[in-house]
N, CA, C and O atoms as a Maestro MAE file, in Angstrom:
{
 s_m_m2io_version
 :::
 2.0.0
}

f_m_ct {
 s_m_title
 :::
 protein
 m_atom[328] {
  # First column is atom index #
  i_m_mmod_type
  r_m_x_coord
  r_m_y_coord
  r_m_z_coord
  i_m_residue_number
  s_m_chain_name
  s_m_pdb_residue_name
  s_m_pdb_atom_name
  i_m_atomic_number
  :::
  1 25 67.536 13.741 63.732 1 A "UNK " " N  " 7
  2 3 66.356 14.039 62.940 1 A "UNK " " CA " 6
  3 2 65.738 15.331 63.461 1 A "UNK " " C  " 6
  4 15 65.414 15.582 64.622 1 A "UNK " " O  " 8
  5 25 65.653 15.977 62.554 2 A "UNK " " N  " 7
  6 3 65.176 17.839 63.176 2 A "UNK " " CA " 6
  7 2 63.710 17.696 62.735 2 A "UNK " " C  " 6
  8 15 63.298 17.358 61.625 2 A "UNK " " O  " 8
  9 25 62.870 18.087 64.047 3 A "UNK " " N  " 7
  10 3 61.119 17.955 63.303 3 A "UNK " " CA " 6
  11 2 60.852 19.157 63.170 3 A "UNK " " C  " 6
  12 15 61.360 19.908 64.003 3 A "UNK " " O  " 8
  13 25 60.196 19.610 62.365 4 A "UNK " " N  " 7
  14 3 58.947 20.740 62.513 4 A "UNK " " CA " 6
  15 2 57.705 20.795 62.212 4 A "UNK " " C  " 6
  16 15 57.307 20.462 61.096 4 A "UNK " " O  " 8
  17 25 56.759 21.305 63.345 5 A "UNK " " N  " 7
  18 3 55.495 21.197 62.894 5 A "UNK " " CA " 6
  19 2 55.188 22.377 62.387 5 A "UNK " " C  " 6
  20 15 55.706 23.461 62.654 5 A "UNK " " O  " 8
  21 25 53.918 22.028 61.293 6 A "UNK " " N  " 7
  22 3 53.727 22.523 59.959 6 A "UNK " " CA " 6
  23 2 52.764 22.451 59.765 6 A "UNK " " C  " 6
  24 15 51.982 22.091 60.644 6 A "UNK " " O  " 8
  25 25 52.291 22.812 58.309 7 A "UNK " " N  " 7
  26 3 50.982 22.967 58.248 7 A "UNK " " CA " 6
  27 2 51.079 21.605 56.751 7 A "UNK " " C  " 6
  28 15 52.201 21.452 56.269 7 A "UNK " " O  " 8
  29 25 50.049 20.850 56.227 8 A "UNK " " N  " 7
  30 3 50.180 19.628 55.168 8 A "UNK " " CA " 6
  31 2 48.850 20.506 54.557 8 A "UNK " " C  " 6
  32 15 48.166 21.218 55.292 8 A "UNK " " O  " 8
  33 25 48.578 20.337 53.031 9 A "UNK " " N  " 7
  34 3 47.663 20.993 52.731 9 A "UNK " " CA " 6
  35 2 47.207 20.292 52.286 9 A "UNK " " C  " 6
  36 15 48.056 19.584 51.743 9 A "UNK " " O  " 8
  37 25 45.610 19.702 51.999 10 A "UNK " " N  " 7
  38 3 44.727 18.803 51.803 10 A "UNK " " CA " 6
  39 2 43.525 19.747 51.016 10 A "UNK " " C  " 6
  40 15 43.642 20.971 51.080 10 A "UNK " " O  " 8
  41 25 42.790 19.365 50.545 11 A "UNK " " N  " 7
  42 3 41.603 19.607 49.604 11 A "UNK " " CA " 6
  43 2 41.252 19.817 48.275 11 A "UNK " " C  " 6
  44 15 41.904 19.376 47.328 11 A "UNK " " O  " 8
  45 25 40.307 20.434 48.188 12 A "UNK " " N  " 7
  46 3 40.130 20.899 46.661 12 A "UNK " " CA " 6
  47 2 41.231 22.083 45.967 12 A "UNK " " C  " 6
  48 15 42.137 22.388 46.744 12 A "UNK " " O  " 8
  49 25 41.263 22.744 44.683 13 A "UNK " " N  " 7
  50 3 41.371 23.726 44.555 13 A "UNK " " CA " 6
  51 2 40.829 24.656 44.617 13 A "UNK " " C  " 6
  52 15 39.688 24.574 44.162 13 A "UNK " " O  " 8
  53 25 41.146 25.723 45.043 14 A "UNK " " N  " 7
  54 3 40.813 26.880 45.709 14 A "UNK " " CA " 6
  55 2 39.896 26.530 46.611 14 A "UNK " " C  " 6
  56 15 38.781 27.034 46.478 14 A "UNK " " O  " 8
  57 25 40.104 25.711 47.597 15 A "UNK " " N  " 7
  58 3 39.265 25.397 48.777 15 A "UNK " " CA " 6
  59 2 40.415 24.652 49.922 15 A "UNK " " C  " 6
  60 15 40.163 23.517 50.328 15 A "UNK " " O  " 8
  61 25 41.221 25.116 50.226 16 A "UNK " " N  " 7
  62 3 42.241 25.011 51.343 16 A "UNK " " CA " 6
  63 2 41.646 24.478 52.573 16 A "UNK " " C  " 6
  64 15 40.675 24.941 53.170 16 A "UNK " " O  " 8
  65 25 42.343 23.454 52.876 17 A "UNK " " N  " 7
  66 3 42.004 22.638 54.050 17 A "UNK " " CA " 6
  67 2 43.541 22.484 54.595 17 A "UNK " " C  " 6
  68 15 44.409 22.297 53.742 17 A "UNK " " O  " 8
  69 25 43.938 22.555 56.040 18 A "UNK " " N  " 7
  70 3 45.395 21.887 56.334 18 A "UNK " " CA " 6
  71 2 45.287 20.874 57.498 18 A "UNK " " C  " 6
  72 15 44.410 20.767 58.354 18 A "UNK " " O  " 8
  73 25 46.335 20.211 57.312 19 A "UNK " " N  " 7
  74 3 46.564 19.455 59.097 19 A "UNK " " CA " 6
  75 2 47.746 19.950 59.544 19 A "UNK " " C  " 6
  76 15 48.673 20.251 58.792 19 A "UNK " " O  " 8
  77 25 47.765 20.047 60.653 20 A "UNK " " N  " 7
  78 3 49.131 20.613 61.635 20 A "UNK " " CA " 6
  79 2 49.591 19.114 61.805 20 A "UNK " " C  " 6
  80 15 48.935 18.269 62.415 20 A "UNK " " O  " 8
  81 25 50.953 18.864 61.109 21 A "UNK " " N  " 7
  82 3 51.431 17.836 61.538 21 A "UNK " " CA " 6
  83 2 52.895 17.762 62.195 21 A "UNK " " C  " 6
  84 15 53.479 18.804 61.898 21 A "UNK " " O  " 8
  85 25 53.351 17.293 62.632 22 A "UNK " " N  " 7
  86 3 55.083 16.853 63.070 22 A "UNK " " CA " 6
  87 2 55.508 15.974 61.499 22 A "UNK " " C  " 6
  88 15 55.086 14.987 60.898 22 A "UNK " " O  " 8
  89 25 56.397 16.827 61.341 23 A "UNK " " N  " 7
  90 3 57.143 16.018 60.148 23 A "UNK " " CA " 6
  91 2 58.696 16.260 60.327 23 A "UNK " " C  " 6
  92 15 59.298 16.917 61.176 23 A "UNK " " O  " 8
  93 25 59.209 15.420 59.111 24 A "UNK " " N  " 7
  94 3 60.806 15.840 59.469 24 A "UNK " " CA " 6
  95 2 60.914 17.062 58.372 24 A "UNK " " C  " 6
  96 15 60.057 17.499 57.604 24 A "UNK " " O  " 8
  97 25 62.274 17.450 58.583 25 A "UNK " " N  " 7
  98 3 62.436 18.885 58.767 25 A "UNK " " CA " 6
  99 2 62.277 19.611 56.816 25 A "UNK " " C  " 6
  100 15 61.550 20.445 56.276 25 A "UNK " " O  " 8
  101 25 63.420 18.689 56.346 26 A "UNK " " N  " 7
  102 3 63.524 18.088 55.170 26 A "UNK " " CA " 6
  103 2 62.706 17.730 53.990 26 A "UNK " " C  " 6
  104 15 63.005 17.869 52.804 26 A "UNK " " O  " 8
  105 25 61.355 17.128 54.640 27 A "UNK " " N  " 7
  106 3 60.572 16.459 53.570 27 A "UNK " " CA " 6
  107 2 59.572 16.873 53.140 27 A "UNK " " C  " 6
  108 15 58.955 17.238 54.141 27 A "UNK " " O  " 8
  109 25 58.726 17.151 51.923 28 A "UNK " " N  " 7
  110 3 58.507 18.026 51.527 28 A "UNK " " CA " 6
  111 2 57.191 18.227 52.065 28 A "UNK " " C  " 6
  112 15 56.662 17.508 52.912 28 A "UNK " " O  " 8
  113 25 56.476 19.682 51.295 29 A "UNK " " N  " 7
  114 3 55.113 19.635 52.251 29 A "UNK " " CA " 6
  115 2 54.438 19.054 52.557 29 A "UNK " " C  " 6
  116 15 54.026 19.068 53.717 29 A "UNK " " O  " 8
  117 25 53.884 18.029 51.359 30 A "UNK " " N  " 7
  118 3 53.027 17.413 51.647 30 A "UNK " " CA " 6
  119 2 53.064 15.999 51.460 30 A "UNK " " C  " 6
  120 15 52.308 15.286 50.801 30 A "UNK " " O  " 8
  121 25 54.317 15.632 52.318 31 A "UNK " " N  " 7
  122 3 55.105 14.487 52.190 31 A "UNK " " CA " 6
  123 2 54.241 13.367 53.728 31 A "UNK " " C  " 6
  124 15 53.139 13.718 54.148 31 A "UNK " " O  " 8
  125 25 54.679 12.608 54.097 32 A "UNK " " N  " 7
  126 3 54.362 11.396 54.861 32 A "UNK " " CA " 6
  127 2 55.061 12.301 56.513 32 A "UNK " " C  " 6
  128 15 56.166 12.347 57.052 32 A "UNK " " O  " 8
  129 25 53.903 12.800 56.766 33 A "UNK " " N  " 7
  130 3 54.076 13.039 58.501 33 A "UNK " " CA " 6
  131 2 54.154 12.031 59.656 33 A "UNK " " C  " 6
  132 15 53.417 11.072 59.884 33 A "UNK " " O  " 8
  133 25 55.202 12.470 60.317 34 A "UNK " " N  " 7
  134 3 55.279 11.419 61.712 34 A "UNK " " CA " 6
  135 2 53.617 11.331 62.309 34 A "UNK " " C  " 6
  136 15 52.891 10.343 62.420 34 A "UNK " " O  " 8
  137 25 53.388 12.602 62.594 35 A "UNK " " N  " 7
  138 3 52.184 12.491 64.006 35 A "UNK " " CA " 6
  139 2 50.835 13.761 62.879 35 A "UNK " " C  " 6
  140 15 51.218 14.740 62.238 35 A "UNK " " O  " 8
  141 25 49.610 13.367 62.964 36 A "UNK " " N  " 7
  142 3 48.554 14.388 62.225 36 A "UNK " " CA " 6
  143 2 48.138 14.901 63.848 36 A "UNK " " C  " 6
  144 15 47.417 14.141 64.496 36 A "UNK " " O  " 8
  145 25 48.538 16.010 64.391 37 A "UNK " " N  " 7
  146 3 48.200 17.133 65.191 37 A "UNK " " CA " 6
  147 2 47.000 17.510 65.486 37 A "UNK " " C  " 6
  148 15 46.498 17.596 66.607 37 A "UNK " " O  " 8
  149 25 46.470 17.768 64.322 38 A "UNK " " N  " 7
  150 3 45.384 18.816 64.023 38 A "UNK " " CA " 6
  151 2 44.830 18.935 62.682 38 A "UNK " " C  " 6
  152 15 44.928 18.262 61.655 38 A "UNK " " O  " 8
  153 25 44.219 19.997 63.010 39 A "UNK " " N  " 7
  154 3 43.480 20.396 61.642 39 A "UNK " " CA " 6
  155 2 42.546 22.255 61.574 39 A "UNK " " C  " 6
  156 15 41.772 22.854 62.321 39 A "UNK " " O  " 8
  157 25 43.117 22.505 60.432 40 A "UNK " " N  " 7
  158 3 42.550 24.151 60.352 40 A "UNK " " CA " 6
  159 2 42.032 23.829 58.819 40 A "UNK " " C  " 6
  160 15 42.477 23.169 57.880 40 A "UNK " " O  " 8
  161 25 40.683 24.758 59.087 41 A "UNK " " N  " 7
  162 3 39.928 25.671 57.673 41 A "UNK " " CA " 6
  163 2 39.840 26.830 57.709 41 A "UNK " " C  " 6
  164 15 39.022 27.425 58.410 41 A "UNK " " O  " 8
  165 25 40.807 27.454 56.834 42 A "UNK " " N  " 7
  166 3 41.087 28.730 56.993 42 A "UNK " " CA " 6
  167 2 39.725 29.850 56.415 42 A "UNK " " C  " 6
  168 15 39.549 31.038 56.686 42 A "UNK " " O  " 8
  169 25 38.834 28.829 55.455 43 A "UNK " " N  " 7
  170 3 37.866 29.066 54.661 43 A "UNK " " CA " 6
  171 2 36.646 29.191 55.451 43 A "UNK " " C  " 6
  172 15 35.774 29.954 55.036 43 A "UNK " " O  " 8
  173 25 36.418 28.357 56.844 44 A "UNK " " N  " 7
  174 3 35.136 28.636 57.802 44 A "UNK " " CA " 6
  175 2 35.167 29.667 57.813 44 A "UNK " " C  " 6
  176 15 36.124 30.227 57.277 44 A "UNK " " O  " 8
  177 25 33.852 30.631 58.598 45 A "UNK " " N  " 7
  178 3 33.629 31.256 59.401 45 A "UNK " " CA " 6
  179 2 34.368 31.933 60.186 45 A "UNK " " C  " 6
  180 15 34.961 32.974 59.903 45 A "UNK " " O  " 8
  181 25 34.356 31.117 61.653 46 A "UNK " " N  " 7
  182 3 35.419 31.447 62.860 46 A "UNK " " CA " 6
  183 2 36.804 30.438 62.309 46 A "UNK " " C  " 6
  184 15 37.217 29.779 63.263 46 A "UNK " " O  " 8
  185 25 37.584 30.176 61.041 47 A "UNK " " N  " 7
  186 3 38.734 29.937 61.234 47 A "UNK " " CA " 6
  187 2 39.147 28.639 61.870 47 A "UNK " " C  " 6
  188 15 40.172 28.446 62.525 47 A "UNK " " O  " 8
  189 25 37.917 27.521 61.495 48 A "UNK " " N  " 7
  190 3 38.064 26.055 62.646 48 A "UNK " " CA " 6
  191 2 39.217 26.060 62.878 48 A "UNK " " C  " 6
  192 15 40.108 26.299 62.063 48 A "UNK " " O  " 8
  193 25 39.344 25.801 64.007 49 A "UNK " " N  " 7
  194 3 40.898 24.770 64.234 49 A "UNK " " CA " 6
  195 2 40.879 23.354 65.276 49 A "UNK " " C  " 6
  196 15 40.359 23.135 66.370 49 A "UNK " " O  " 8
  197 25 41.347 22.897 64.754 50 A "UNK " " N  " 7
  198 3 40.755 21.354 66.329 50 A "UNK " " CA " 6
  199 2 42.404 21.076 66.267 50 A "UNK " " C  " 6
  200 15 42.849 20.693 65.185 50 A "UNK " " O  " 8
  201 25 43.387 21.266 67.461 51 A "UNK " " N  " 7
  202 3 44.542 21.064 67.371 51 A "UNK " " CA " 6
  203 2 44.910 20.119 68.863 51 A "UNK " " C  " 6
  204 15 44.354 20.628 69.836 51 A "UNK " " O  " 8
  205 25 45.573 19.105 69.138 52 A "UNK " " N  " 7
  206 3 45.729 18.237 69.759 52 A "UNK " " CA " 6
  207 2 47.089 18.555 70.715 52 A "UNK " " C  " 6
  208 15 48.202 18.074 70.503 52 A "UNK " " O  " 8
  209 25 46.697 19.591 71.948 53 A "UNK " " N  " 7
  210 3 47.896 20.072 72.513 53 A "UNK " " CA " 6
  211 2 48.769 19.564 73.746 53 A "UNK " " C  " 6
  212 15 49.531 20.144 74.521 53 A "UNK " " O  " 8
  213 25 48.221 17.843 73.570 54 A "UNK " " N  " 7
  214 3 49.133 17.671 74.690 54 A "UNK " " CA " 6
  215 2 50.028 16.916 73.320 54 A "UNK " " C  " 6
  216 15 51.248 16.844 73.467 54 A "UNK " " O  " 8
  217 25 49.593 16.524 72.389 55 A "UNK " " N  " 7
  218 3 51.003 16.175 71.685 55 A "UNK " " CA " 6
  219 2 51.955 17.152 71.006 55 A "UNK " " C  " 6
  220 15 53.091 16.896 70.609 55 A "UNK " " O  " 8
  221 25 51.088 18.702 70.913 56 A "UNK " " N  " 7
  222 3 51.943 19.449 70.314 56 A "UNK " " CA " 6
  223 2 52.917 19.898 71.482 56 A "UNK " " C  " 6
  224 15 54.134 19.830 71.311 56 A "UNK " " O  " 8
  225 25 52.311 20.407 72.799 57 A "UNK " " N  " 7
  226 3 53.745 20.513 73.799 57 A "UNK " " CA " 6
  227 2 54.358 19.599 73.920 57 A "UNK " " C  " 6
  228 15 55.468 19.938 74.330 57 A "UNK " " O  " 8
  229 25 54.232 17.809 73.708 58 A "UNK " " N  " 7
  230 3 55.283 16.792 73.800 58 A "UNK " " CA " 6
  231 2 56.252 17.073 72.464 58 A "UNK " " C  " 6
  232 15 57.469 16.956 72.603 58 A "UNK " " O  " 8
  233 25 55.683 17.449 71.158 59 A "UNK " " N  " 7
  234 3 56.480 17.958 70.364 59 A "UNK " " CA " 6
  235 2 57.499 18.542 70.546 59 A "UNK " " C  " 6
  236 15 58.636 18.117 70.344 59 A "UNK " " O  " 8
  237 25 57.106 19.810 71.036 60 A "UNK " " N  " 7
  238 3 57.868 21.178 71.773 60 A "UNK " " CA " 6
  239 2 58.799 20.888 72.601 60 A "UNK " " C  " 6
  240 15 59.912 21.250 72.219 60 A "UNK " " O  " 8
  241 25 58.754 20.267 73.794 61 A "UNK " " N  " 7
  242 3 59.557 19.466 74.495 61 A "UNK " " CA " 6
  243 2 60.479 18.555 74.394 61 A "UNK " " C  " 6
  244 15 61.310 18.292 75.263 61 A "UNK " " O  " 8
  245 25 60.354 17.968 73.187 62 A "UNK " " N  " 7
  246 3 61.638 17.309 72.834 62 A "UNK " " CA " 6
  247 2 62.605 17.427 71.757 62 A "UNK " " C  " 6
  248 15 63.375 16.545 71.377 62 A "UNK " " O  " 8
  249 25 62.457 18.905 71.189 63 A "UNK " " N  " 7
  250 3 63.202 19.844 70.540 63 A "UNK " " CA " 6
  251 2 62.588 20.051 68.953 63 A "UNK " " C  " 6
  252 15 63.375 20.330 68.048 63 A "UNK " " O  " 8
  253 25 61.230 19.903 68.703 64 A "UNK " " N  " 7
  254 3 60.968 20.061 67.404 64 A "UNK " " CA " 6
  255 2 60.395 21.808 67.536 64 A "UNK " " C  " 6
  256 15 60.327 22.286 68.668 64 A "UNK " " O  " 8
  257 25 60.078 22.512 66.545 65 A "UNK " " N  " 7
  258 3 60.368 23.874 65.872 65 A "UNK " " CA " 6
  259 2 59.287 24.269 65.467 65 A "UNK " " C  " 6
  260 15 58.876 23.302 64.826 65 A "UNK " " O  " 8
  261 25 58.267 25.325 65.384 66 A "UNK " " N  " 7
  262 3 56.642 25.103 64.934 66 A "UNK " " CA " 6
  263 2 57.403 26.039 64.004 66 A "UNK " " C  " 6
  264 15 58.468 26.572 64.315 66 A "UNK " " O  " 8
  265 25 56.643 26.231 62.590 67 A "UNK " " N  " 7
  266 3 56.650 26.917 61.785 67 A "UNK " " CA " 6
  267 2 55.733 28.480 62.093 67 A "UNK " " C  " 6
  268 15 54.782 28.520 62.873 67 A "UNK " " O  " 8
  269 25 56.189 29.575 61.392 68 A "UNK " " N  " 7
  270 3 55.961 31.135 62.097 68 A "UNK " " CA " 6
  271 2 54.232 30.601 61.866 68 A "UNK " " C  " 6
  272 15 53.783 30.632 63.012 68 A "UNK " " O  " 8
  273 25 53.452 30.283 61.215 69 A "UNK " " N  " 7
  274 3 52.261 30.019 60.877 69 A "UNK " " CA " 6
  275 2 51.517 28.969 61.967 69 A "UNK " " C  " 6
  276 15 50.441 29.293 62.471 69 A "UNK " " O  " 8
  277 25 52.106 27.805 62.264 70 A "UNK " " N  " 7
  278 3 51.891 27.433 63.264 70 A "UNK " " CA " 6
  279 2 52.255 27.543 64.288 70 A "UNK " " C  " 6
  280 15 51.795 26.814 65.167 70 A "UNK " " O  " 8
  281 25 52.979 28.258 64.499 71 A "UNK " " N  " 7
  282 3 53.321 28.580 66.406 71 A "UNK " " CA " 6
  283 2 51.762 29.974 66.308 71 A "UNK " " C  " 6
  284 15 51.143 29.873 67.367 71 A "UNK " " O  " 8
  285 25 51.161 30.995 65.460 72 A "UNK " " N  " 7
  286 3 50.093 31.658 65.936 72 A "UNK " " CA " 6
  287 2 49.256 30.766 65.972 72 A "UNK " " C  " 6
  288 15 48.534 30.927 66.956 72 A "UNK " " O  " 8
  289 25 48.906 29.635 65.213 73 A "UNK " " N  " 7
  290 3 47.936 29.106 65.300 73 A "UNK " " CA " 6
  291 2 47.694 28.550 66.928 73 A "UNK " " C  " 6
  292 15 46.697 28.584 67.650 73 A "UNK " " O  " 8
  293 25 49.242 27.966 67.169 74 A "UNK " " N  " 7
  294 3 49.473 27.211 69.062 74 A "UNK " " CA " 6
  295 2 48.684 28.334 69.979 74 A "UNK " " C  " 6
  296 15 47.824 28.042 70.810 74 A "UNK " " O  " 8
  297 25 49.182 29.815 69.644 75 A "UNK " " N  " 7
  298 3 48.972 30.778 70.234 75 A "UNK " " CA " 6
  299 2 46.936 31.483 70.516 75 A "UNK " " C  " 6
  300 15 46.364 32.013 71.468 75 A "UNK " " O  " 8
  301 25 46.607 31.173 69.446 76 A "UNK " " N  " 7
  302 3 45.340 31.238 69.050 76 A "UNK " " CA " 6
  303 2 44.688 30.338 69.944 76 A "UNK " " C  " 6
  304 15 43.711 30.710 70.595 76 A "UNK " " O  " 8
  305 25 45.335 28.728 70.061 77 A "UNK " " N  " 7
  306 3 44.428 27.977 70.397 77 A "UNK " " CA " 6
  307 2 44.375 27.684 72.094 77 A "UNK " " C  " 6
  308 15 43.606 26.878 72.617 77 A "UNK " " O  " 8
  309 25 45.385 28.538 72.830 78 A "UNK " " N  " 7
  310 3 45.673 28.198 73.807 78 A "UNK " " CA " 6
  311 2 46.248 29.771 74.303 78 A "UNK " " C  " 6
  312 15 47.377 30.089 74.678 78 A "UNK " " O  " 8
  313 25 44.935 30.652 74.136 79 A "UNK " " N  " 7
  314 3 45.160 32.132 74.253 79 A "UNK " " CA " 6
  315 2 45.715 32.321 75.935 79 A "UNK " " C  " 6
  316 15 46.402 33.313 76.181 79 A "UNK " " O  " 8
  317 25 45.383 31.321 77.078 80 A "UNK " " N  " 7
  318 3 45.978 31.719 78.381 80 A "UNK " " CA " 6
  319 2 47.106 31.242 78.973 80 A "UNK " " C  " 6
  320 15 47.491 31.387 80.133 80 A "UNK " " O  " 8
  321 25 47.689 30.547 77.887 81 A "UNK " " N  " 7
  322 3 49.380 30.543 77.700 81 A "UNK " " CA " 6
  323 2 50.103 31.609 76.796 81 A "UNK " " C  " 6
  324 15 50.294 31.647 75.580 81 A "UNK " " O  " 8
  325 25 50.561 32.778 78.203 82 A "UNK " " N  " 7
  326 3 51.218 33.505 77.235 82 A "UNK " " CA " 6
  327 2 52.705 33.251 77.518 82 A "UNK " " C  " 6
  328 15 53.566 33.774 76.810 82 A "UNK " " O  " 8
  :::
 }
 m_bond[327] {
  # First column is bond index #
  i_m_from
  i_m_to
  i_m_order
  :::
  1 1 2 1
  2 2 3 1
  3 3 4 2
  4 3 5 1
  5 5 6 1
  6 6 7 1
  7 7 8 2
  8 7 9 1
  9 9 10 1
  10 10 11 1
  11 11 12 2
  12 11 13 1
  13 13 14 1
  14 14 15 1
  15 15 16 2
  16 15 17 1
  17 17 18 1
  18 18 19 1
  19 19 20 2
  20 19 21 1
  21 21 22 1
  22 22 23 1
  23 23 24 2
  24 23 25 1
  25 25 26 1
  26 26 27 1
  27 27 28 2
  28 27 29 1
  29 29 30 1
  30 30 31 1
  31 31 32 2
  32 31 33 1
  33 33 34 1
  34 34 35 1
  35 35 36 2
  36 35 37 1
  37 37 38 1
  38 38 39 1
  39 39 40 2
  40 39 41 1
  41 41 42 1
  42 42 43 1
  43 43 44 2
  44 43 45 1
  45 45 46 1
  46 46 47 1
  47 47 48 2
  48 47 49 1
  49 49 50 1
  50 50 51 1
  51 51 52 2
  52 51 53 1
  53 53 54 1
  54 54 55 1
  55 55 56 2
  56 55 57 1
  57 57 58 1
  58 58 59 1
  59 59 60 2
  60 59 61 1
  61 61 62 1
  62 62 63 1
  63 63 64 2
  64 63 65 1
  65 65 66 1
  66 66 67 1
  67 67 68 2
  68 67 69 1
  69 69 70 1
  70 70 71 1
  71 71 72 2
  72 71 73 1
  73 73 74 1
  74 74 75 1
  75 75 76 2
  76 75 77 1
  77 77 78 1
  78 78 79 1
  79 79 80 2
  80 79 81 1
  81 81 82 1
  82 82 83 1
  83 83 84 2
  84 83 85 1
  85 85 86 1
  86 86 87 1
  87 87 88 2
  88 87 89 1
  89 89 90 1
  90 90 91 1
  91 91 92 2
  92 91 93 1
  93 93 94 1
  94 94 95 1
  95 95 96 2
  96 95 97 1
  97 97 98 1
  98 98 99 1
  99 99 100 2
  100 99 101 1
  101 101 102 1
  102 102 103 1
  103 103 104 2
  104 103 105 1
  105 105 106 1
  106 106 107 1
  107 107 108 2
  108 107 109 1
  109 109 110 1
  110 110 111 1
  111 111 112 2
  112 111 113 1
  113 113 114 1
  114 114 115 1
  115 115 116 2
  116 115 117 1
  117 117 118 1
  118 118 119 1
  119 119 120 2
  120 119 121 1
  121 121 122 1
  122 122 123 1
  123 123 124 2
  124 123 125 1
  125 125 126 1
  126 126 127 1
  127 127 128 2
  128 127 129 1
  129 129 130 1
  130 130 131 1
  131 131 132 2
  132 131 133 1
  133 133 134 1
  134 134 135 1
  135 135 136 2
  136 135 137 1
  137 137 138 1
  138 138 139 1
  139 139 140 2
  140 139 141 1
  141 141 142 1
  142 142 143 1
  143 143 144 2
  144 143 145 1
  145 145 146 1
  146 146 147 1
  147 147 148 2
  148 147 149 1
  149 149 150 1
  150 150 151 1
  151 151 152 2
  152 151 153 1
  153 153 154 1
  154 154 155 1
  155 155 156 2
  156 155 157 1
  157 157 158 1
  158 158 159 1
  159 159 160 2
  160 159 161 1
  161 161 162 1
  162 162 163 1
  163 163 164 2
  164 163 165 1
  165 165 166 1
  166 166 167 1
  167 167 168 2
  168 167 169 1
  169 169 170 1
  170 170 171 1
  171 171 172 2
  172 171 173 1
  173 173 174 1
  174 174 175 1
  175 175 176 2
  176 175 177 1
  177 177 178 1
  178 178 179 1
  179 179 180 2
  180 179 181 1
  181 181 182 1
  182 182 183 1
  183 183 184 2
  184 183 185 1
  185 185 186 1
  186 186 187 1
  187 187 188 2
  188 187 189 1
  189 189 190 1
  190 190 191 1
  191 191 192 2
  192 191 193 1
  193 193 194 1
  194 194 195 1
  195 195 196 2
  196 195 197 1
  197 197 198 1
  198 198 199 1
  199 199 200 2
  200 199 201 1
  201 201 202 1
  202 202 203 1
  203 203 204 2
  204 203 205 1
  205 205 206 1
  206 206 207 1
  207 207 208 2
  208 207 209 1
  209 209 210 1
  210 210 211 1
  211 211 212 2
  212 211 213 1
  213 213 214 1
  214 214 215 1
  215 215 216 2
  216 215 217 1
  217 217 218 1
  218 218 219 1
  219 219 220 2
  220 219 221 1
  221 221 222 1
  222 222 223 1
  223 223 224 2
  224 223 225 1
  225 225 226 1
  226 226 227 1
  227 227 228 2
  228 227 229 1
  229 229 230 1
  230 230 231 1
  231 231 232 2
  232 231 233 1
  233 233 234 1
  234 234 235 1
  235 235 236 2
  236 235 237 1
  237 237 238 1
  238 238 239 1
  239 239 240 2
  240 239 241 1
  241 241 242 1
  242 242 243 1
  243 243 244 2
  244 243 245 1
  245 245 246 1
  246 246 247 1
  247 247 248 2
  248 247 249 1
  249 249 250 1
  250 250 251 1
  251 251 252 2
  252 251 253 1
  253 253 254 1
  254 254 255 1
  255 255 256 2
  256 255 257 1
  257 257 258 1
  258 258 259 1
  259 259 260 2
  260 259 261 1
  261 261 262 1
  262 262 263 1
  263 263 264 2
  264 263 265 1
  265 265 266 1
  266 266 267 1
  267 267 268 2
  268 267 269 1
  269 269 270 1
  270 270 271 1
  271 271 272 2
  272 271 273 1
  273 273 274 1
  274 274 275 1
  275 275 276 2
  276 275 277 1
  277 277 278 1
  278 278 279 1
  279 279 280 2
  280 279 281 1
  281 281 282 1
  282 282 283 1
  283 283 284 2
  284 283 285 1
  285 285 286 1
  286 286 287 1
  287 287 288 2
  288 287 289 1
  289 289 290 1
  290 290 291 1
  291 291 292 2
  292 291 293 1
  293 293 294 1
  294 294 295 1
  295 295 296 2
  296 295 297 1
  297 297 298 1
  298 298 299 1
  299 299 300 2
  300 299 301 1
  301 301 302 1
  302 302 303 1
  303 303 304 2
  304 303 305 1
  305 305 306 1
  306 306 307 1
  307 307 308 2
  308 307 309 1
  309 309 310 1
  310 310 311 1
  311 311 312 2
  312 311 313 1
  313 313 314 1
  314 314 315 1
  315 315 316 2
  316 315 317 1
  317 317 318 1
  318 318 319 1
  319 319 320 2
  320 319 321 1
  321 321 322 1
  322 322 323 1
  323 323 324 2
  324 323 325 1
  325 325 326 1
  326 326 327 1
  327 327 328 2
  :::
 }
}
């Protein structure tokens, strides 16, 4: 089973909300995620993000794949891991 975490898109129209989730690799966006990660509003202010990083490095660690969108977000949220 190949995971990647991703972004699931939730809200209104034209009012974008996401969760960073672990899903399988395969299924579609906004399909039934293993693990809900997190969460970004790309629409705040400062760009909320509340992301849950000891499960996203257990992610990482046991061979799942962040998507190019969510690996800046990892990067963003945990700026003194370079």
């Amino acid at each position: 089973m190949a995971v990647r975490l991703r972004l699931q898109r939730i809200g209104k129209p034209k009012r974008p909300f996401y969760r960073v989730v672990a899903v399988e690799q395969k299924s579609k966006r906004d399909g039934q995620p293993i693990e809900i990660l997190g969460q970004y509003d790309p629409i705040a202010i400062d760009n909320k993000l509340n992301v849950n990083m000891d499960r996203v490095n257990y992610w990482l660690s046991t061979g799942a794949k962040a998507s190019e969108t969510v690996s800046v977000l990892i990067k963003r949220a945990n700026p003194e891991d370079k």
